[in-house]
C-alpha positions in Angstrom: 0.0 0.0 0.0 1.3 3.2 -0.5 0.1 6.5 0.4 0.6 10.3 -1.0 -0.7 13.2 1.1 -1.1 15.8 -1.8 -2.9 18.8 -0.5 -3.6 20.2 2.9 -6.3 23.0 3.7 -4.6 26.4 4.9 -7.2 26.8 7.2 -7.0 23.2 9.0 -6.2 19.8 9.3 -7.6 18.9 5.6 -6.0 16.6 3.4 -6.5 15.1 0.0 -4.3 12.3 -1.3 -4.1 9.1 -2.8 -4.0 5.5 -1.6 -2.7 2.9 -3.3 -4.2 -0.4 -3.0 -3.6 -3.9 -5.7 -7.5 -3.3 -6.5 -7.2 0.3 -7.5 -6.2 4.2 -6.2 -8.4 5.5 -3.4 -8.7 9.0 -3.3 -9.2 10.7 0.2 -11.4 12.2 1.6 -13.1 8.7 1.4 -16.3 7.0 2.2 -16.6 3.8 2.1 -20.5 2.2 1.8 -21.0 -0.5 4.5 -21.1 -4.2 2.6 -21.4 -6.3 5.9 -22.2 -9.0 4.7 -20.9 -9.2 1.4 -23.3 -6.7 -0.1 -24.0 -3.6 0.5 -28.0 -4.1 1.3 -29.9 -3.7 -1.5 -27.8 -2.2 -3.9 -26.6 -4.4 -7.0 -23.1 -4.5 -7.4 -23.6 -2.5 -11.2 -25.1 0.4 -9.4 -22.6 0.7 -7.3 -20.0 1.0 -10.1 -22.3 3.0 -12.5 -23.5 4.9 -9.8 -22.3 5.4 -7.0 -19.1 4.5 -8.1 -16.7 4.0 -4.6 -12.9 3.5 -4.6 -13.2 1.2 -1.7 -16.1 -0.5 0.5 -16.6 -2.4 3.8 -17.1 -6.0 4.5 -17.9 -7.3 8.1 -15.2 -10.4 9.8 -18.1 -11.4 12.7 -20.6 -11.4 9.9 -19.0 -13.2 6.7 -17.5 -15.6 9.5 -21.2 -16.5 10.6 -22.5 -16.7 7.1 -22.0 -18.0 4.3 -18.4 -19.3 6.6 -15.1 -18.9 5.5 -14.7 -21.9 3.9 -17.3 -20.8 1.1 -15.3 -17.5 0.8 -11.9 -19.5 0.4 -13.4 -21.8 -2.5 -15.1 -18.9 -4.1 -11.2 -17.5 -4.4 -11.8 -14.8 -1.6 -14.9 -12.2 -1.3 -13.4 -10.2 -4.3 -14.9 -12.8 -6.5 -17.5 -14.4 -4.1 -19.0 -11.3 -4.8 -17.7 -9.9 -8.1 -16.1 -7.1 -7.2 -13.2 -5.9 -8.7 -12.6 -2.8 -7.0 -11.1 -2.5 -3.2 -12.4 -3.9 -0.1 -11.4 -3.6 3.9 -12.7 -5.9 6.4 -13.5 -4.7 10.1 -11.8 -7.3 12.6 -15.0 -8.0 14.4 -14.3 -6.1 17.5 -17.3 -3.7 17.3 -19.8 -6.5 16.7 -18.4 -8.3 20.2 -19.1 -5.1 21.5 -22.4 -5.1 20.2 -23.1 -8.3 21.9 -22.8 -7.7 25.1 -25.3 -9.9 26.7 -23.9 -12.5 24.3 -19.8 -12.3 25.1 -17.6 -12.7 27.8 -13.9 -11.0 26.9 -10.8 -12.5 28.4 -7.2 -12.4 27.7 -7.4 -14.7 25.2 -10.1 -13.4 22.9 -13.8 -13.1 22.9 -16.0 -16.0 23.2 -19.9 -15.1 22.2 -22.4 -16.4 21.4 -24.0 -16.4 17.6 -27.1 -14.4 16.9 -28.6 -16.1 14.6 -28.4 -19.6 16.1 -26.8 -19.2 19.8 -23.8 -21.1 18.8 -20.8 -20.4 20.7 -17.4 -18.9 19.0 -14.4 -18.3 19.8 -12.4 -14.7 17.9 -9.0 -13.8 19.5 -5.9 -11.6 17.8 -4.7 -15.2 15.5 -7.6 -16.3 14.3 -9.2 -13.0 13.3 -5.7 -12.4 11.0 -6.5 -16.1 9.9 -10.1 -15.2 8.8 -9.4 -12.0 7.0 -6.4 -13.4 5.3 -9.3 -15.7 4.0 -11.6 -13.2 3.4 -8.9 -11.1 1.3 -10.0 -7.8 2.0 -6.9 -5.0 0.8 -7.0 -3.5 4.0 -7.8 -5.3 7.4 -7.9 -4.6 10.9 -6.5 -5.1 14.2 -8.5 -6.9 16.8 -9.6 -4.4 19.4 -11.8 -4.3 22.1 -14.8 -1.0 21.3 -15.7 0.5 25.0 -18.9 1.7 25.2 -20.0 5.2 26.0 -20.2 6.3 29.0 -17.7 4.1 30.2 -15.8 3.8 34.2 -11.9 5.4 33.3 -10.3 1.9 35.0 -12.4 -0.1 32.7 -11.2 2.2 29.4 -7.4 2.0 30.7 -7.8 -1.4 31.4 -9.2 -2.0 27.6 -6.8 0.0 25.8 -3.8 -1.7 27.0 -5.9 -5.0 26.1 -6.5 -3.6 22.5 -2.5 -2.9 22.9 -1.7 -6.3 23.5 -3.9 -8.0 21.4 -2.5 -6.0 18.4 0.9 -7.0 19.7 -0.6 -10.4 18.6 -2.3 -9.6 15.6 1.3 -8.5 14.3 2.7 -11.7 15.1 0.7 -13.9 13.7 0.4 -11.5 10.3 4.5 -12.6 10.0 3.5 -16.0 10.3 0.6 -16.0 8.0 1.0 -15.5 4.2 -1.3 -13.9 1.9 -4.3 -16.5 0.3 -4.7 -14.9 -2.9 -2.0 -12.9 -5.5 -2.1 -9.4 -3.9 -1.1 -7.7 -0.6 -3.3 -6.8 2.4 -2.6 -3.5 4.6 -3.2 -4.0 8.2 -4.3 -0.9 10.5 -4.1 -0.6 14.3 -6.9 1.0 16.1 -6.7 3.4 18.5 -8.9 2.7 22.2 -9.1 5.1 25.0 -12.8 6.0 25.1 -13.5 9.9 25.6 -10.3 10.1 27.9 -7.8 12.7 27.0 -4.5 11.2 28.9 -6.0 7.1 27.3 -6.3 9.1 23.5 -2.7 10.0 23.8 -1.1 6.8 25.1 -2.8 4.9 23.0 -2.2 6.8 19.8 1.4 6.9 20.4 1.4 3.1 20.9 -0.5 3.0 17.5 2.0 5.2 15.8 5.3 3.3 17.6 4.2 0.3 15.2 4.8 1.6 12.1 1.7 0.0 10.4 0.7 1.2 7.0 -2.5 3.2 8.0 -4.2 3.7 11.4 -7.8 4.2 12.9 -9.5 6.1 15.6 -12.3 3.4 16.8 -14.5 3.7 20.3 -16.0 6.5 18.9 -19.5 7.6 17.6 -21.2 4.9 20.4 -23.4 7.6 21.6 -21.1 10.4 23.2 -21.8 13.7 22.3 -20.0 15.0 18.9 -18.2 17.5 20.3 -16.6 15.2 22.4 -15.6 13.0 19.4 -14.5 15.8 18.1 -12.0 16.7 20.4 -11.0 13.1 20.8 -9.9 13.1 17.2 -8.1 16.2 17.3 -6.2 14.8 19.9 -5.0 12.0 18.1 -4.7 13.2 14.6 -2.3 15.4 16.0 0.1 12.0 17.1 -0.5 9.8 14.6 1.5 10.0 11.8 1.1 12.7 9.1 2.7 10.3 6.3 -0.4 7.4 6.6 -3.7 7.8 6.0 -5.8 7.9 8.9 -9.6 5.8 9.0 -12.7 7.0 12.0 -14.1 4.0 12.4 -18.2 4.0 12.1 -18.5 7.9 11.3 -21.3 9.4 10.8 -23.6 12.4 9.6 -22.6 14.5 7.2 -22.0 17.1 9.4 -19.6 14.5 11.6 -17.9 13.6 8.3 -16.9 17.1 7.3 -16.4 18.5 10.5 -13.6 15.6 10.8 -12.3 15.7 7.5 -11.4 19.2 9.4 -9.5 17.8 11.9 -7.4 15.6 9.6 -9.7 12.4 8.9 -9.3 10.2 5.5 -11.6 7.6 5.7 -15.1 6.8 6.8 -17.6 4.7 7.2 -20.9 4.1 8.6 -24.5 2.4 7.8 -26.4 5.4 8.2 -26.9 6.4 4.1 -28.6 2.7 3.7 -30.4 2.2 7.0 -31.8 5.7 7.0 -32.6 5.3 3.6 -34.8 2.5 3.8 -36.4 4.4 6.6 -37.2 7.4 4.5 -34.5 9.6 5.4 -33.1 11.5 3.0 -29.6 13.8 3.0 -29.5 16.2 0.7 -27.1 19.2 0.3 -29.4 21.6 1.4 -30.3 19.8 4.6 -32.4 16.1 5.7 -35.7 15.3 4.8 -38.2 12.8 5.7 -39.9 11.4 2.6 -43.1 10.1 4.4 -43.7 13.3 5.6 -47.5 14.6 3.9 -46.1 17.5 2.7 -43.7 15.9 -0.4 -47.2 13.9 -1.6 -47.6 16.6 -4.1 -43.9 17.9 -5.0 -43.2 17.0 -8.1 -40.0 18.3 -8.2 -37.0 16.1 -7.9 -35.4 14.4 -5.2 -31.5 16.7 -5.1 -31.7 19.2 -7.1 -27.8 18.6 -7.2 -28.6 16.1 -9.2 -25.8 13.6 -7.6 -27.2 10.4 -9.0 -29.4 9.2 -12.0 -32.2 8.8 -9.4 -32.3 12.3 -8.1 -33.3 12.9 -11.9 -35.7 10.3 -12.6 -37.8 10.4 -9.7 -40.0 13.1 -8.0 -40.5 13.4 -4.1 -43.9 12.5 -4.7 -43.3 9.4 -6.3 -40.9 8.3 -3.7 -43.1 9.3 -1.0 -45.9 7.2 -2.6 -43.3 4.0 -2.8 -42.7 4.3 0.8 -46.5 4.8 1.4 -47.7 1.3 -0.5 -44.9 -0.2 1.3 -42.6 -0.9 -2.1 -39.2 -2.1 -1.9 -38.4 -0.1 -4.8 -38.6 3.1 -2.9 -35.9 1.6 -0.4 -33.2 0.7 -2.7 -34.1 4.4 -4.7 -33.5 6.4 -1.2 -30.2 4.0 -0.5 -29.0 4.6 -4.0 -29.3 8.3 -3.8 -28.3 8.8 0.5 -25.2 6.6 -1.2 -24.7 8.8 -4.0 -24.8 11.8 -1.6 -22.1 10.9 1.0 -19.9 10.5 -2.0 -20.4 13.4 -3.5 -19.8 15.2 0.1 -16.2 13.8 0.4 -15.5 14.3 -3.4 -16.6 18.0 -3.1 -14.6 18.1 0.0 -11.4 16.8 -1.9 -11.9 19.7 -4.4 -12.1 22.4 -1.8 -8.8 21.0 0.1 -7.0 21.0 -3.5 -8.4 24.4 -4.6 -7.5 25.7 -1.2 -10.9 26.6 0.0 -12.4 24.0 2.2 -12.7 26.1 5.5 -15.3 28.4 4.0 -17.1 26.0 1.7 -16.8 23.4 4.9 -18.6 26.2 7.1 -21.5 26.8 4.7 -21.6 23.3 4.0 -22.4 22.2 7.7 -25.3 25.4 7.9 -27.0 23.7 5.1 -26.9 20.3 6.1 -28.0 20.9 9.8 -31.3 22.1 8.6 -34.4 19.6 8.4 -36.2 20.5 5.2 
């Protein structure tokens, strides 16, 4: 993987650049949709390209794992081609969905032992076999093991999971050394930075990250339900140790107001499931603020969706159509709201990437986040 930082914002922490990866050039500001489970839900893999069109998305370890199994992945040649996609993937280790289940898990030195939800079988992830299974997988980039704190959270109990996280990625390294790659290209590995909202945890723990040397890093424990202007200041605190040189991924981030104001404060990468689950719920971001299809007053706006016209179905479908799909319960109106919330977060951290290289951001970030606060 290589990395090239070409542009930062005069104004702030900004950056555009360029990844590298064997499955094609990401260029940052990036989001990346949310494919858990080797799809990203209910979007075909042609509108994504034609569409969309993403450098990079998300697949899920805890998920793929559970279903279909690795060993279907493995046969298939690796999820590239399980799901034929040709374009660049990263796999989450699994640490936030052992988070998730928390009535489910019990966390030891060792690993994680949990509990399946679909079919209450019991598992077993720790640092090794978590490399193992996304070395199957083959995602381009993949993750450390961590352990995701929840929010709030007792200090002892962050300290004592950050230097877990620590020494767990001690192991995931190890084992990486060990293990060679399934399939004919590399995989990048990322560390991911613990600490919960605690300044003095955020700083040891991003200096451990950065001591490693891996080829990217990520910010993880954040955006569980602590107010953004504590994630905020979380983030600047560890953008400003980890290294300038490596492109830097907040894990499961956010609105589009979260995603610009930490593009701000030296973010690359995102991701998060909000543009698809809102979606299908009716919620739609727009650049001039968030609207709720099913609301009465769009059944007679005719106009269309974005007036930014972002994707092809911002153009061929009016409010009031959509609204009506949501209203007869039609499955079409889902996948047309996913499509174009999709369509919009892309365009966000594309326009961004313009602004940093033109040298404008700050100002076009400022007006950006009035718009987008407002509910239309």
């Amino acid at each position: 993987m290589l990395y090239k930082l070409e542009a930062m914002d005069p104004e702030s922490k900004a950056r555009a650049g360029t990844i590298t990866l064997d499955h094609g050039i990401v260029e940052t500001p990036i989001f990346m949709p949310v494919g858990t489970a080797g799809t990203v839900k209910g979007i075909h893999q042609r509108e994504l390209t034609d569409d969309i069109n993403p450098d990079i998305i998300l697949g899920n370890t805890y998920h793929l794992y559970l279903r279909p199994q690795i060993d279907i992945i493995e046969k298939a040649g690796g999820l590239h081609k399980f799901m034929s996609w040709d374009r660049n993937i990263l796999t989450d280790s699994g640490g936030y969905q052992v988070y998730s289940l928390s009535a489910n898990r019990k966390i030891k030195e060792e690993g994680v032992k949990f509990k399946s939800h679909i079919d209450g079988s019991l598992h077993m992830f720790t640092p090794e076999n978590v490399m193992e299974i996304q070395r199957s997988i083959g995602a381009d980039i993949i993750m450390a093991f961590d352990e995701c704190t929840p929010f709030p959270c007792e200090y002892d109990y962050a300290k004592s999971s950050m230097h877990l996280t620590h020494r767990w990625l001690d192991r995931c390294m190890r084992h990486l050394e060990k293990t060679p790659y399934r399939y004919n290209y590399e995989q990048a590995f990322f560390p991911i930075v613990q600490g919960s909202t605690f300044k003095d945890l955020r700083i040891q723990s991003a200096e451990y990250i950065a001591s490693v040397g891996a080829e990217g890093n990520a910010i993880g424990g954040l955006s569980v339900g602590e107010p953004a202007e504590e994630m905020y200041a979380m983030t600047e605190i560890v953008t400003a140790i980890l290294p300038e040189e490596k492109p830097r991924y907040l894990m499961g981030v956010g609105t589009p107001v979260n995603i610009l104001e930490n593009i701000a404060l030296g973010i690359d990468m995102f991701d998060c499931v909000m543009p698809t689950r809102n979606g299908r719920n009716g919620m739609l971001f727009t650049a001039h603020g968030t609207l709720n299809i099913k609301n009465k007053k769009w059944e007679e706006d005719f106009s269309t969706i974005d007036d930014m016209n972002i994707t092809w179905v911002d153009t061929a479908y009016s409010k009031a159509y959509l609204r009506h799909l949501f209203s007869v319960n039609e499955m079409l109106g889902r996948q047309i709201a996913s499509i174009h919330n999709l369509g919009f977060y892309l365009w966000l951290v594309r326009e961004a990437r313009k602004h940093i290289l033109a040298g404008d951001f700050t100002t076009w970030k400022n007006q950006m986040v009035r718009q987008l606060d407002k509910r239309l």
